[in-house]
C-alpha positions in Angstrom: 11.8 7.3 7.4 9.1 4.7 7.5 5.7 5.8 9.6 5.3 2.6 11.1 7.5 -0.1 12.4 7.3 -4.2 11.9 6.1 -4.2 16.4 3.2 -1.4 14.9 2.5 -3.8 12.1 2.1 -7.1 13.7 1.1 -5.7 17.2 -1.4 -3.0 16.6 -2.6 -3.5 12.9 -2.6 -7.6 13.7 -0.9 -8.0 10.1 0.3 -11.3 9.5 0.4 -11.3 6.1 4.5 -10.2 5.8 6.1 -12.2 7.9 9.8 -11.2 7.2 10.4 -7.9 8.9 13.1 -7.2 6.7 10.6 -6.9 3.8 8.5 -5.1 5.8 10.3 -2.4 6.7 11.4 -2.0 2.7 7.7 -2.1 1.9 6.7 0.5 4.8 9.5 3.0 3.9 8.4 2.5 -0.2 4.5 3.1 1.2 5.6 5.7 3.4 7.1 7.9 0.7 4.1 7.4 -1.8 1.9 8.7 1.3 3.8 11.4 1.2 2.6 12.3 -2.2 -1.0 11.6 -1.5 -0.4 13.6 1.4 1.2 16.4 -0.2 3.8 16.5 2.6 1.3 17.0 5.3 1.7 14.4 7.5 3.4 15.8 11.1 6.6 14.5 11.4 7.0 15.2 15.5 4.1 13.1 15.9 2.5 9.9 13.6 -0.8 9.4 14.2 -2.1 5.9 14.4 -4.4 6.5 11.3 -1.3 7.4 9.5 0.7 3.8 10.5 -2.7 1.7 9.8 -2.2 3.2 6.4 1.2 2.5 5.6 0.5 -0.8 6.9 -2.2 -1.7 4.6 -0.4 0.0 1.7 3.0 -2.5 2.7 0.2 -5.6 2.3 -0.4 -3.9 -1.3 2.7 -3.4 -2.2 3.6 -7.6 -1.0 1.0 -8.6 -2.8 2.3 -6.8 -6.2 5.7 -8.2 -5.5 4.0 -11.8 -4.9 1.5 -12.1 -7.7 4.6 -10.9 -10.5 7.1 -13.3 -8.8 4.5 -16.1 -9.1 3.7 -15.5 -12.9 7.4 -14.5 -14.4 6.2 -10.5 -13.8 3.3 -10.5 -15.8 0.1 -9.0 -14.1 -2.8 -10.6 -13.7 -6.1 -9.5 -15.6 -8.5 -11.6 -13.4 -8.5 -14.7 -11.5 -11.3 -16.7 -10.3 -11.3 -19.6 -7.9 -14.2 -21.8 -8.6 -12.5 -24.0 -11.0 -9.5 -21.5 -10.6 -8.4 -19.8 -13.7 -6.3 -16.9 -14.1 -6.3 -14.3 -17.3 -2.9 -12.4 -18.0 -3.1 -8.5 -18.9 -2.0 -7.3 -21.9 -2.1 -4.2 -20.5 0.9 -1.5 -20.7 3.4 -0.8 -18.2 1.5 2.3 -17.0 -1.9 0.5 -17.4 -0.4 -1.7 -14.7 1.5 0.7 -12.7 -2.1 3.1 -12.6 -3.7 0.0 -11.7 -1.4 -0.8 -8.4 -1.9 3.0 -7.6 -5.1 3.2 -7.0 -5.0 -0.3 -4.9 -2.3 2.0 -3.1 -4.2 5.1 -2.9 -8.1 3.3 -1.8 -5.5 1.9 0.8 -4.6 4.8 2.3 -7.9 6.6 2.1 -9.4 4.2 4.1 -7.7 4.8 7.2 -6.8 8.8 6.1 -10.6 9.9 4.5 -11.3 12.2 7.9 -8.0 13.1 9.0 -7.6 15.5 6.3 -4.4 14.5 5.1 -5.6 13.2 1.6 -7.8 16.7 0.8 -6.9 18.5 -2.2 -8.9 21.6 -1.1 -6.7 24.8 0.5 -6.5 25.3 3.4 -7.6 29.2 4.6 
């Protein structure tokens, strides 16, 4: 199940970024279930808390933008890209150079809107 819906995602996080909702609700469900991860399975399931949908939200619009910049360039990622004079510099990075790289633009993602809920703590709890 995907924590927040394409009405949540245009509506109350003003994306505008994915404008197919089809896509988006692929994207949400993928971010969703990596949340659950950083979340080690914590997140309330009788309830989503807004925090929790702003955060699958912004993860989707990381996840589109992965899915964008490999279609763009034949699936290789980029290294660095400037635009004054635009210029872009392909990774020779690994797979899991790459994939490590995407998960911590996932994982800053979530944090943002999940830092004081709790949710991402790796403590235990007493």
């Amino acid at each position: 199940m995907a924590y927040a819906d394409y009405a949540f995602y245009r509506d109350t996080y003003s994306g505008d970024l994915i404008k197919d909702e089809i896509v988006f609700v692929r994207l949400a469900l993928r971010a969703s279930k990596i949340l659950d991860h950083y979340t080690m399975q914590r997140i309330d399931q009788s309830g989503i808390s807004n925090d929790v949908r702003l955060a699958v939200c912004a993860m989707a619009e990381v996840l589109f933008w992965q899915e964008k910049r490999k279609k763009k360039y034949d699936g290789r990622e980029i290294a660095s890209e400037s635009n004054d004079g635009y210029s872009v510099s392909f990774a020779g990075a690994t797979d899991s150079e790459r994939a490590s790289l995407t998960e911590k633009e996932l994982y800053l993602a979530a944090y943002k809107y999940l830092s004081q809920t709790g949710l991402m703590d790796f403590g235990v709890e007493t």
